[in-house]
PDB file of N, CA, C and O in Angstrom:
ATOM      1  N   UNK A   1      88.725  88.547  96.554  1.00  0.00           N
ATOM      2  CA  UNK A   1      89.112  88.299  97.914  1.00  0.00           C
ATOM      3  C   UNK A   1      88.982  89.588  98.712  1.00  0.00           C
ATOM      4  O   UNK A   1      88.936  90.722  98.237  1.00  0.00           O
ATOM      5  N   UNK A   2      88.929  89.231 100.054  1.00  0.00           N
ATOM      6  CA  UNK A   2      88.436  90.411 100.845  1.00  0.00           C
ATOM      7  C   UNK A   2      89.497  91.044 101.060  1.00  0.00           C
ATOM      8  O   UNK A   2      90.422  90.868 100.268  1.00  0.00           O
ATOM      9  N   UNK A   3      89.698  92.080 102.333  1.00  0.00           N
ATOM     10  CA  UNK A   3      90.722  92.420 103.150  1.00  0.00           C
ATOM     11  C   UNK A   3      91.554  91.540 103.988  1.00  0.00           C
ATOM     12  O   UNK A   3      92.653  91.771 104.493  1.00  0.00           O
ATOM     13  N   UNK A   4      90.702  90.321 104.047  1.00  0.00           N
ATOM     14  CA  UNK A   4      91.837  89.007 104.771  1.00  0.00           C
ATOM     15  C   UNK A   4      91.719  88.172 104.080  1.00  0.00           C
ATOM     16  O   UNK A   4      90.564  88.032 103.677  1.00  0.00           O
ATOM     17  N   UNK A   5      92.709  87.214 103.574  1.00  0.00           N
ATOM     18  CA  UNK A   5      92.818  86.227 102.583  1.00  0.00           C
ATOM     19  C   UNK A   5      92.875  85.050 103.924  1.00  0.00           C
ATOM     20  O   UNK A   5      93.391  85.287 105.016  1.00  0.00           O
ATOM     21  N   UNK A   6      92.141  83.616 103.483  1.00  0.00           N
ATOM     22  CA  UNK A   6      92.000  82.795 104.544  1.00  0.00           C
ATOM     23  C   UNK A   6      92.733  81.477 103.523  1.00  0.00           C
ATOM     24  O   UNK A   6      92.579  81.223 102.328  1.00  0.00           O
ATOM     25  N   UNK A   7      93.548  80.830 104.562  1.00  0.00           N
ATOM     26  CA  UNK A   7      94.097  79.573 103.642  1.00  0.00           C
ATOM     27  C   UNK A   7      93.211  78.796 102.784  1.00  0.00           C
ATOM     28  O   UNK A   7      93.286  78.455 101.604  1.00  0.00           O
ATOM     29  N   UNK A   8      92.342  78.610 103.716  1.00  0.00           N
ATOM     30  CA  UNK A   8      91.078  78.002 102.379  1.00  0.00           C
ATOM     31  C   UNK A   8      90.573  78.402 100.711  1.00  0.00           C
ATOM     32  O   UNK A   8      90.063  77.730  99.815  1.00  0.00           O
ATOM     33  N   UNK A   9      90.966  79.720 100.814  1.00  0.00           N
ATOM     34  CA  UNK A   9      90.783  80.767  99.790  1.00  0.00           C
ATOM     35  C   UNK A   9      91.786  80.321  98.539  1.00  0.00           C
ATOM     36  O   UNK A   9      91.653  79.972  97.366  1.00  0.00           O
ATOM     37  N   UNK A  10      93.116  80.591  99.701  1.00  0.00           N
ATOM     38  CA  UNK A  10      94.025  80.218  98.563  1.00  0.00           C
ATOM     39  C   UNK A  10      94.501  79.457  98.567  1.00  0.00           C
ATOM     40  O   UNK A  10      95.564  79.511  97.947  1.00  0.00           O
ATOM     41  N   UNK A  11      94.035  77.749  99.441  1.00  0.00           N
ATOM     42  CA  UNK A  11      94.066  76.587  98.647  1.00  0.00           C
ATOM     43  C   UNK A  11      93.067  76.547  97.656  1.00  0.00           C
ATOM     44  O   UNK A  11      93.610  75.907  96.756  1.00  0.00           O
ATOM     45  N   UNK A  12      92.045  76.815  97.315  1.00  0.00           N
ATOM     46  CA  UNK A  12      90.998  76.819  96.283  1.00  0.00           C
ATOM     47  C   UNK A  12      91.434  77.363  95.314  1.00  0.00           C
ATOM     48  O   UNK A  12      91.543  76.632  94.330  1.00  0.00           O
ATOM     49  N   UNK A  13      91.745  78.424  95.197  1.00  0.00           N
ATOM     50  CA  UNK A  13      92.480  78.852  93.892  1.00  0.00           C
ATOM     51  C   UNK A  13      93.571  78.228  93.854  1.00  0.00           C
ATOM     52  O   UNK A  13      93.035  77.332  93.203  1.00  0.00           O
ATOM     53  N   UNK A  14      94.809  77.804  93.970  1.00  0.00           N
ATOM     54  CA  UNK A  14      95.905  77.366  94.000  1.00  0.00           C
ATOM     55  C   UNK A  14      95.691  75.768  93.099  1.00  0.00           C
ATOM     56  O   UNK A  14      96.094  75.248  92.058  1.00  0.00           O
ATOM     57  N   UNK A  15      94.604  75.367  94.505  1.00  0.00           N
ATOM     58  CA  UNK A  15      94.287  74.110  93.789  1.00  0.00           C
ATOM     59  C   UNK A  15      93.179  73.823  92.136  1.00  0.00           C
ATOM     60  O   UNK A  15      92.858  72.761  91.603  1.00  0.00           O
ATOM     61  N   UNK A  16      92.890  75.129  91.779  1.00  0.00           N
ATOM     62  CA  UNK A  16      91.982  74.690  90.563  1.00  0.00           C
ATOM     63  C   UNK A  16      93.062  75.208  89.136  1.00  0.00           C
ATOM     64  O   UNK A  16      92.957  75.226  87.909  1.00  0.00           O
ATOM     65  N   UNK A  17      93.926  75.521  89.994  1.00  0.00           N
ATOM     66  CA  UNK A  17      94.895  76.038  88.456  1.00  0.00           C
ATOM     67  C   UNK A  17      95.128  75.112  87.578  1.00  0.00           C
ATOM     68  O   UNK A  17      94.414  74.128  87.774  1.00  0.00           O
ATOM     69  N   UNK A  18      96.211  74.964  86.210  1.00  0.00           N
ATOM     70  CA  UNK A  18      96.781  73.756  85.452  1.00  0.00           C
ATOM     71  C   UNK A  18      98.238  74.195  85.790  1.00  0.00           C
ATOM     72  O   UNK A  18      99.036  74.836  85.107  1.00  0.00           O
ATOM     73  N   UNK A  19      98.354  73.664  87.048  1.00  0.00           N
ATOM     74  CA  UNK A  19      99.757  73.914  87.110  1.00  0.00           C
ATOM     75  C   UNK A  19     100.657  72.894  86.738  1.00  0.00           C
ATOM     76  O   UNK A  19     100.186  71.770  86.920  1.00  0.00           O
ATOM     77  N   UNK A  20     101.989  72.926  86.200  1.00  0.00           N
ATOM     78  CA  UNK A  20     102.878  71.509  85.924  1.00  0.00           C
ATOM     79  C   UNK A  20     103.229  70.554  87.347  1.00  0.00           C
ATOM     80  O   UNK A  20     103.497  69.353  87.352  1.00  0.00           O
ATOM     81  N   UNK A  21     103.137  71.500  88.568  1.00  0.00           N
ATOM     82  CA  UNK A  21     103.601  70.392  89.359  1.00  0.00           C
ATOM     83  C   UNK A  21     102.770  70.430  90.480  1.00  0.00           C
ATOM     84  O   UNK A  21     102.009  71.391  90.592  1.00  0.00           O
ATOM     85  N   UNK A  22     102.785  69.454  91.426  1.00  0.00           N
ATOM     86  CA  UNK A  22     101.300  69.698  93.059  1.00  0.00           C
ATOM     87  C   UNK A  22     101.953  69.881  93.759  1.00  0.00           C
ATOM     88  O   UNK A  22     102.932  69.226  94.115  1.00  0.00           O
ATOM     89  N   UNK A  23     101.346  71.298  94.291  1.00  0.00           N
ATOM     90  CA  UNK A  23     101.917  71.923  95.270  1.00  0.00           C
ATOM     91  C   UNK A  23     100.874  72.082  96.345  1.00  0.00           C
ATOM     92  O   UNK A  23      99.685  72.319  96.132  1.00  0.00           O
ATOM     93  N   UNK A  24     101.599  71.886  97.848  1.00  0.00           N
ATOM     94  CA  UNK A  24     100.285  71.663  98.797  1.00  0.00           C
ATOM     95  C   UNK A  24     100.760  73.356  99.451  1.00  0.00           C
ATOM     96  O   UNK A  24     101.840  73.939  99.351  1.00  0.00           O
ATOM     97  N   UNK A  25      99.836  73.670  99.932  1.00  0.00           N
ATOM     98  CA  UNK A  25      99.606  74.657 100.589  1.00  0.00           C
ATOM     99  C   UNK A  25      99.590  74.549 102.031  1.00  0.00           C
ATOM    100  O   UNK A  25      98.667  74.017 102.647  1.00  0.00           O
ATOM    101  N   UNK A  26     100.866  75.180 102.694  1.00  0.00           N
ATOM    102  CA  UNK A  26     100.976  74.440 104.083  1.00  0.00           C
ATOM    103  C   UNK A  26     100.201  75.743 105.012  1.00  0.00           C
ATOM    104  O   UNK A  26      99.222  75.470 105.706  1.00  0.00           O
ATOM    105  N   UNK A  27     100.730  77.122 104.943  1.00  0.00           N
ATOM    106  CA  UNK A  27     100.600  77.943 105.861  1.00  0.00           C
ATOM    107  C   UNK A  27     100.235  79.226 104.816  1.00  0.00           C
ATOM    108  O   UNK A  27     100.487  79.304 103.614  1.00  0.00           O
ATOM    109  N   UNK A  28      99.411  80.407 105.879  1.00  0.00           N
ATOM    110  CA  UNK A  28      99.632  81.253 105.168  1.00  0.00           C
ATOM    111  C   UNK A  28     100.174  83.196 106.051  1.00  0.00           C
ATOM    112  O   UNK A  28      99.796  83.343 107.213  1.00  0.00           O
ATOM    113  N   UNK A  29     100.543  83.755 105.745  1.00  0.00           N
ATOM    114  CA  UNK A  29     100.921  84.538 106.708  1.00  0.00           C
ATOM    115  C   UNK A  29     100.757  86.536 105.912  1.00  0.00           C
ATOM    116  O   UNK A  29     101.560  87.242 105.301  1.00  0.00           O
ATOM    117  N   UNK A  30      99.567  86.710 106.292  1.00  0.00           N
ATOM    118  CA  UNK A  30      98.914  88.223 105.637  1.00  0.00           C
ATOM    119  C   UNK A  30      99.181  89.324 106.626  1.00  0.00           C
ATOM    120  O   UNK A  30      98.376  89.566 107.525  1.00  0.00           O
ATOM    121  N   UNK A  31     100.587  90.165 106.433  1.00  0.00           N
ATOM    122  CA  UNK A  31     100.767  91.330 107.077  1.00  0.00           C
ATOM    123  C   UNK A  31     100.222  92.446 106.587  1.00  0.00           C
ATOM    124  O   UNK A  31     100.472  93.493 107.184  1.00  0.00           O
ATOM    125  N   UNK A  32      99.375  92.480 105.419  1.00  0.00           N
ATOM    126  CA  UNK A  32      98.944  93.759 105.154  1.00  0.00           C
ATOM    127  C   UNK A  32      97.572  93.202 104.451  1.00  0.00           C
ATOM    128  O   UNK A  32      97.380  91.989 104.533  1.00  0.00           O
ATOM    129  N   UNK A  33      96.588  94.019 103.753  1.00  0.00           N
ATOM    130  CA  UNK A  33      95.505  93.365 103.149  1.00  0.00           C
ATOM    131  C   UNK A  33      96.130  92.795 101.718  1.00  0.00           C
ATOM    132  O   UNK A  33      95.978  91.618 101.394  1.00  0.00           O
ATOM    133  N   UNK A  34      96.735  93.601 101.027  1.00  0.00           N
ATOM    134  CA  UNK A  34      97.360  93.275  99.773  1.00  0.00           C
ATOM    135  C   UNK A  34      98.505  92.189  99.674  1.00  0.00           C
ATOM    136  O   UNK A  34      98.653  91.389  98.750  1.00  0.00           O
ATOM    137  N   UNK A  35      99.289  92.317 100.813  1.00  0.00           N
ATOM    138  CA  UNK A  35      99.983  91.151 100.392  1.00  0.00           C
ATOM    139  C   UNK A  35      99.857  89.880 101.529  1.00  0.00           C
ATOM    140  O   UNK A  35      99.674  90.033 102.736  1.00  0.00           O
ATOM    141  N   UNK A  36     100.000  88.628 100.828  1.00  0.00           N
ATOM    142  CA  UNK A  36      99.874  87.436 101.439  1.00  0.00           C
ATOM    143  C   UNK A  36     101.179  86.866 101.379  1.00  0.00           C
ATOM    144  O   UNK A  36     101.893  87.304 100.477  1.00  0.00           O
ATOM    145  N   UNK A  37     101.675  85.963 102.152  1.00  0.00           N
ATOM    146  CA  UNK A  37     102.740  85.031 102.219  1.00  0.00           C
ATOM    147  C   UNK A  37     102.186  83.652 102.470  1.00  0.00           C
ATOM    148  O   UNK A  37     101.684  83.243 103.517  1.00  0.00           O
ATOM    149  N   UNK A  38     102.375  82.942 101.229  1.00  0.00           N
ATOM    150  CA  UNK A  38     101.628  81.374 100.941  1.00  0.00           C
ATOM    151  C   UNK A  38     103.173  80.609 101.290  1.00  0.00           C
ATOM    152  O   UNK A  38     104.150  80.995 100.648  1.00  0.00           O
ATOM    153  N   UNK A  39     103.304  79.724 102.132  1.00  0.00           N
ATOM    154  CA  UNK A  39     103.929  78.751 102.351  1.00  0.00           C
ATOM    155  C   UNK A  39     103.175  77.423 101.516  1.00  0.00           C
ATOM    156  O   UNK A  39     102.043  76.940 101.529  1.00  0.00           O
ATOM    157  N   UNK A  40     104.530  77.107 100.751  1.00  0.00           N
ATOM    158  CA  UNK A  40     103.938  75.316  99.923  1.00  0.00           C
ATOM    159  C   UNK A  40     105.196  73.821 100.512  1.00  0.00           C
ATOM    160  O   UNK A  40     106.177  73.734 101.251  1.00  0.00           O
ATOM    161  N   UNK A  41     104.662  73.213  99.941  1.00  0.00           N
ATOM    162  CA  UNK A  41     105.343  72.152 100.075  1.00  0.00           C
ATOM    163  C   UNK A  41     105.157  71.681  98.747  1.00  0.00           C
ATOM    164  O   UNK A  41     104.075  71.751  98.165  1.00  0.00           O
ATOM    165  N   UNK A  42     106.560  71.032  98.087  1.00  0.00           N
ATOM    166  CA  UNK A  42     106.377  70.561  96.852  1.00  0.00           C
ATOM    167  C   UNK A  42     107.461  70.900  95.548  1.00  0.00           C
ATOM    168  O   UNK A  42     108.617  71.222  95.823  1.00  0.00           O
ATOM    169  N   UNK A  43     107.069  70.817  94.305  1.00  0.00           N
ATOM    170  CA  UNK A  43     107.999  71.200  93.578  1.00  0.00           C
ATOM    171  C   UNK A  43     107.164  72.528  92.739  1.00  0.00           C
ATOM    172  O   UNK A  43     105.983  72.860  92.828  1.00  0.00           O
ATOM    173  N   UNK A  44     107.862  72.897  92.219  1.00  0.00           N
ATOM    174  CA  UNK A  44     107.350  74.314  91.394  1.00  0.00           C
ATOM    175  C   UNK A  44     107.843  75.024  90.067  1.00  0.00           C
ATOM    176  O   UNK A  44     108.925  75.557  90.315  1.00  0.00           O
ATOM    177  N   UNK A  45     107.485  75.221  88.830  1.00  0.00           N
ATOM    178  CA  UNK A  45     109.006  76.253  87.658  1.00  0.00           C
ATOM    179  C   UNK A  45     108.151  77.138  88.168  1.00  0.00           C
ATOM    180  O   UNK A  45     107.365  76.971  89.101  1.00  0.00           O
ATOM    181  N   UNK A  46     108.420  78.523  87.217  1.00  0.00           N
ATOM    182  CA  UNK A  46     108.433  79.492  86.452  1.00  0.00           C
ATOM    183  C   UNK A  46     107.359  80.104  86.451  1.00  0.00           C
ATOM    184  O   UNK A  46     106.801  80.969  87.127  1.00  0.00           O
ATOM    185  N   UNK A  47     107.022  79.049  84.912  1.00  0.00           N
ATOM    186  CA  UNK A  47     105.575  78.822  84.808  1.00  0.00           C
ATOM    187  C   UNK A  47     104.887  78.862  86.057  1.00  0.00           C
ATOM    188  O   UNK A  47     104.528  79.913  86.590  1.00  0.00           O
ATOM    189  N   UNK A  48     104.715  77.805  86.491  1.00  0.00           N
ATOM    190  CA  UNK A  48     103.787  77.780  87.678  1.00  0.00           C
ATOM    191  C   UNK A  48     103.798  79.108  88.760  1.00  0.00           C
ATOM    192  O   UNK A  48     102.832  79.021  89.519  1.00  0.00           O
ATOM    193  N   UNK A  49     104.503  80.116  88.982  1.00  0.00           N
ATOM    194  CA  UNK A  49     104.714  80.651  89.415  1.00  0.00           C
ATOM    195  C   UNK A  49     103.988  81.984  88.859  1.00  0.00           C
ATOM    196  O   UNK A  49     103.295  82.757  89.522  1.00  0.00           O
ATOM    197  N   UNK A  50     104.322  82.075  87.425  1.00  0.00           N
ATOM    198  CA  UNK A  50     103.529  82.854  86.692  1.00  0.00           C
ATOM    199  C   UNK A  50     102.087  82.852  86.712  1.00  0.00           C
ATOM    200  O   UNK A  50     101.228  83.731  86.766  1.00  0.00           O
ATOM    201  N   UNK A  51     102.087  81.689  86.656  1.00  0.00           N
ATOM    202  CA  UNK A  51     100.267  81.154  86.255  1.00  0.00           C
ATOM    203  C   UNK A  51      99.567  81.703  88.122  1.00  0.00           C
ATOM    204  O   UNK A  51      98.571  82.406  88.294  1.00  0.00           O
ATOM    205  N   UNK A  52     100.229  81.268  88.954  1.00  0.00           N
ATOM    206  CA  UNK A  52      99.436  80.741  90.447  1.00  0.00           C
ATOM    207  C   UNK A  52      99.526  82.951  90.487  1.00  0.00           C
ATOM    208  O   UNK A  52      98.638  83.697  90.900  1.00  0.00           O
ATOM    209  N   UNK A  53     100.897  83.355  89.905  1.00  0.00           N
ATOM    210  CA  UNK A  53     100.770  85.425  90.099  1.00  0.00           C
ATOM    211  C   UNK A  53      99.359  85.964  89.377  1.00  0.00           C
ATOM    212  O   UNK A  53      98.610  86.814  89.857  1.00  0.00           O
ATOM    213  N   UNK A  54      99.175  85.248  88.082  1.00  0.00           N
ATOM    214  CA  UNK A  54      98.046  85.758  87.246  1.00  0.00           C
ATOM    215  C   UNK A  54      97.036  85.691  88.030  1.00  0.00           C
ATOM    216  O   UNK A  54      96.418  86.728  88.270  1.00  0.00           O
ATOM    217  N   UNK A  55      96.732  84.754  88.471  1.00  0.00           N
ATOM    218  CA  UNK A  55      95.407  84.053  89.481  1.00  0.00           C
ATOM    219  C   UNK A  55      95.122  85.077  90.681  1.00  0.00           C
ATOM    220  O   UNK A  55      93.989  85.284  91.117  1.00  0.00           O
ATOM    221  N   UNK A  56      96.339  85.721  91.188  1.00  0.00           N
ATOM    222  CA  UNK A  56      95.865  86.837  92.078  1.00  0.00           C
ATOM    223  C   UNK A  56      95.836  88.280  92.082  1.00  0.00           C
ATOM    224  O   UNK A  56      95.690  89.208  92.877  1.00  0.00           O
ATOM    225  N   UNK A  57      96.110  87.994  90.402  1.00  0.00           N
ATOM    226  CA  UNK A  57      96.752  89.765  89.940  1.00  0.00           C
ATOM    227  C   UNK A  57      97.639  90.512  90.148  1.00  0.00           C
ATOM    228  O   UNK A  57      97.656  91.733  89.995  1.00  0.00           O
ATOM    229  N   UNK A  58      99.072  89.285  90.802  1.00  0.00           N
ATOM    230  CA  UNK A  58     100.246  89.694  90.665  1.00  0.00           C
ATOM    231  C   UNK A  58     101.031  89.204  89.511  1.00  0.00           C
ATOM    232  O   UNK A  58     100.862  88.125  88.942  1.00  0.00           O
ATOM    233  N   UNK A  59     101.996  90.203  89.197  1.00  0.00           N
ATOM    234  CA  UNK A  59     103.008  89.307  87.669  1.00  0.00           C
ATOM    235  C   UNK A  59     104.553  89.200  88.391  1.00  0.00           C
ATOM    236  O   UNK A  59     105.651  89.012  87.866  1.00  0.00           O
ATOM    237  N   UNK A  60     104.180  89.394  89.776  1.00  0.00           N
ATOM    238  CA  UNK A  60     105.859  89.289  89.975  1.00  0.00           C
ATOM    239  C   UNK A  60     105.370  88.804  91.574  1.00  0.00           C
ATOM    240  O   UNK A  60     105.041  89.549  92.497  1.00  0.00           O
ATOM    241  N   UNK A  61     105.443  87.241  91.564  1.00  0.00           N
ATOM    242  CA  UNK A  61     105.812  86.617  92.595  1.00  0.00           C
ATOM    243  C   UNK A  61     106.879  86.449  92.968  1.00  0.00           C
ATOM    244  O   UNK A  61     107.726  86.289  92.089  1.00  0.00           O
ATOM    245  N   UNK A  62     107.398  86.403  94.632  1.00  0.00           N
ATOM    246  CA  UNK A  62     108.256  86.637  95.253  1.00  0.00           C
ATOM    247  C   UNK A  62     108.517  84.906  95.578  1.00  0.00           C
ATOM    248  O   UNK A  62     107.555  84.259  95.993  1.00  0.00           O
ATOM    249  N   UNK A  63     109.883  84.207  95.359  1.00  0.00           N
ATOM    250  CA  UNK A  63     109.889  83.284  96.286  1.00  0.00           C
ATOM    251  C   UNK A  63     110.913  83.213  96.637  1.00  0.00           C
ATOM    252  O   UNK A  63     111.919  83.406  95.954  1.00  0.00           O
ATOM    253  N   UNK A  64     110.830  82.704  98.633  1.00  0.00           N
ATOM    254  CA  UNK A  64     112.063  82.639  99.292  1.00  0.00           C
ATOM    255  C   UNK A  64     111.953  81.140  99.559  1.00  0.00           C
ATOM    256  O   UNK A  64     110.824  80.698  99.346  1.00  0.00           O
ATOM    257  N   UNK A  65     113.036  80.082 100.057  1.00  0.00           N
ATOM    258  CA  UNK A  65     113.475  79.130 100.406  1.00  0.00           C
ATOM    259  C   UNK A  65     113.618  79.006 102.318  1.00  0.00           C
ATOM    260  O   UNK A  65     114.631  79.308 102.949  1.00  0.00           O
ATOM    261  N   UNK A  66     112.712  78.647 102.735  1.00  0.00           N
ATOM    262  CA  UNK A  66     112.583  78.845 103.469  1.00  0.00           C
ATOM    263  C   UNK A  66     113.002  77.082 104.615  1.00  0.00           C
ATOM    264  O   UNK A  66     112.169  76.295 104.167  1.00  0.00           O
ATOM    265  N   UNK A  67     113.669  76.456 105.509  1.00  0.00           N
ATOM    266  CA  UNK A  67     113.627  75.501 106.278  1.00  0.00           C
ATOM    267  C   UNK A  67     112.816  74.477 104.640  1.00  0.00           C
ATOM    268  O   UNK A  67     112.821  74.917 103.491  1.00  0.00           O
ATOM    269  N   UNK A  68     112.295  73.276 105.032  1.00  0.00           N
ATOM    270  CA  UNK A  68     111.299  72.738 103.843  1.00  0.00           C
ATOM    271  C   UNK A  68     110.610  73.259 103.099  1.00  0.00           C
ATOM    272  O   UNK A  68     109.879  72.446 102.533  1.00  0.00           O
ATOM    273  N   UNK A  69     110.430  74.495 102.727  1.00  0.00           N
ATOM    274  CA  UNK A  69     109.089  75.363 102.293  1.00  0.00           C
ATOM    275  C   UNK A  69     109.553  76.164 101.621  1.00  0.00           C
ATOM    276  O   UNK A  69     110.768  76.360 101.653  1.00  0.00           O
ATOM    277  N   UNK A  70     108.613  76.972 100.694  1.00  0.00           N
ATOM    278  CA  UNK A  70     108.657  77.901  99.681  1.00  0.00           C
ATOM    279  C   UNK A  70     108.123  78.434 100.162  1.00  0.00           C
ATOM    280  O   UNK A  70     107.357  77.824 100.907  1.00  0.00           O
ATOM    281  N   UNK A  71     108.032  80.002 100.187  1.00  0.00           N
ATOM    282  CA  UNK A  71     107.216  81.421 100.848  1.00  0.00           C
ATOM    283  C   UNK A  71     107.304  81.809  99.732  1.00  0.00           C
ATOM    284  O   UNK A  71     108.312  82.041  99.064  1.00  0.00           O
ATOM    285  N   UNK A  72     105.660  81.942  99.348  1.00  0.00           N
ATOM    286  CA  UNK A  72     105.651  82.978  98.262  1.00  0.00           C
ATOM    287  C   UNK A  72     105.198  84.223  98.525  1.00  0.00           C
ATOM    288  O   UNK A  72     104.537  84.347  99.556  1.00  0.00           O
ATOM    289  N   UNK A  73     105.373  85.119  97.897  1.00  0.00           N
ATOM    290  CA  UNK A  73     105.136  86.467  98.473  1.00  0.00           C
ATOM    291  C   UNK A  73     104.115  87.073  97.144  1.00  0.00           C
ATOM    292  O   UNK A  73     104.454  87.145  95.963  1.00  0.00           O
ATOM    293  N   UNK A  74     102.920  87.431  97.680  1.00  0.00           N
ATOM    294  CA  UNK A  74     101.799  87.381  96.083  1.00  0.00           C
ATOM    295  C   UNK A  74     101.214  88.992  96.903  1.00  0.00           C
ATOM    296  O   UNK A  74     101.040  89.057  98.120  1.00  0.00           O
ATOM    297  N   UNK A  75     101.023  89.961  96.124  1.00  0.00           N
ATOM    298  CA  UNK A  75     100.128  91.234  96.039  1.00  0.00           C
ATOM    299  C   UNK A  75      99.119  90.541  95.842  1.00  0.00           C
ATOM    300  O   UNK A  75      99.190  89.985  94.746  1.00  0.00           O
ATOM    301  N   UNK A  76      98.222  90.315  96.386  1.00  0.00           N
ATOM    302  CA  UNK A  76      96.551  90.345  95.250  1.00  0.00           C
ATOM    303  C   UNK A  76      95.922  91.835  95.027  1.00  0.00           C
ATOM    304  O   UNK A  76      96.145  92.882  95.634  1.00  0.00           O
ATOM    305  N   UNK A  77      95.351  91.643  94.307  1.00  0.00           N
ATOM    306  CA  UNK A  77      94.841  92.656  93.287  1.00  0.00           C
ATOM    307  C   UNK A  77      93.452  92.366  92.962  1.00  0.00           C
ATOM    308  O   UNK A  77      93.085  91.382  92.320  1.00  0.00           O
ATOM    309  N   UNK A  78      92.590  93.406  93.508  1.00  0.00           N
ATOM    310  CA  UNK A  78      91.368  92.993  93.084  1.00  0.00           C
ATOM    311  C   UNK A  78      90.864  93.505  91.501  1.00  0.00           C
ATOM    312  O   UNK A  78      91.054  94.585  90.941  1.00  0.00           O
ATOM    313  N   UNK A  79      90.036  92.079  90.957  1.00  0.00           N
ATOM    314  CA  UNK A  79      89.769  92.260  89.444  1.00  0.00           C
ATOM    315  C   UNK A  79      88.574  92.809  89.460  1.00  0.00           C
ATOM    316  O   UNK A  79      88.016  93.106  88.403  1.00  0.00           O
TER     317      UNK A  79
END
């Protein structure tokens, strides 16, 4: 991924994972190049959380509870 991450980006990855539960990808909100804030809708563990951090080359996803939504807070990391 570039210097701007575009929702499309990371519905595509998000969506090709084996995650346990479907999670839609509502919004996304990039204050710096490295980190992104993915808004979902849906249910989510651990796991999934782990798996969707590996996918961007973070191991420590952030999530807040936000109104209906999950904000995740992901570093990407280029591989």
């Amino acid at each position: 991924m570039g210097k701007r991450t575009s929702k499309e980006e990371v519905e595509e990855v998000i969506g090709a994972l084996p995650l346990g539960f479907e999670i839609k990808v509502l919004n996304i909100y990039q204050n710096a190049p490295e980190v992104v804030i993915v808004g979902v809708a849906g249910f989510t563990s651990s796991l999934d959380l782990k798996i969707i951090g590996e996918a961007f080359g973070d191991e420590d996803v952030w999530v807040n509870a936000e109104d209906n939504e999950l904000k995740l807070t992901i570093h990407i990391k280029e591989k």
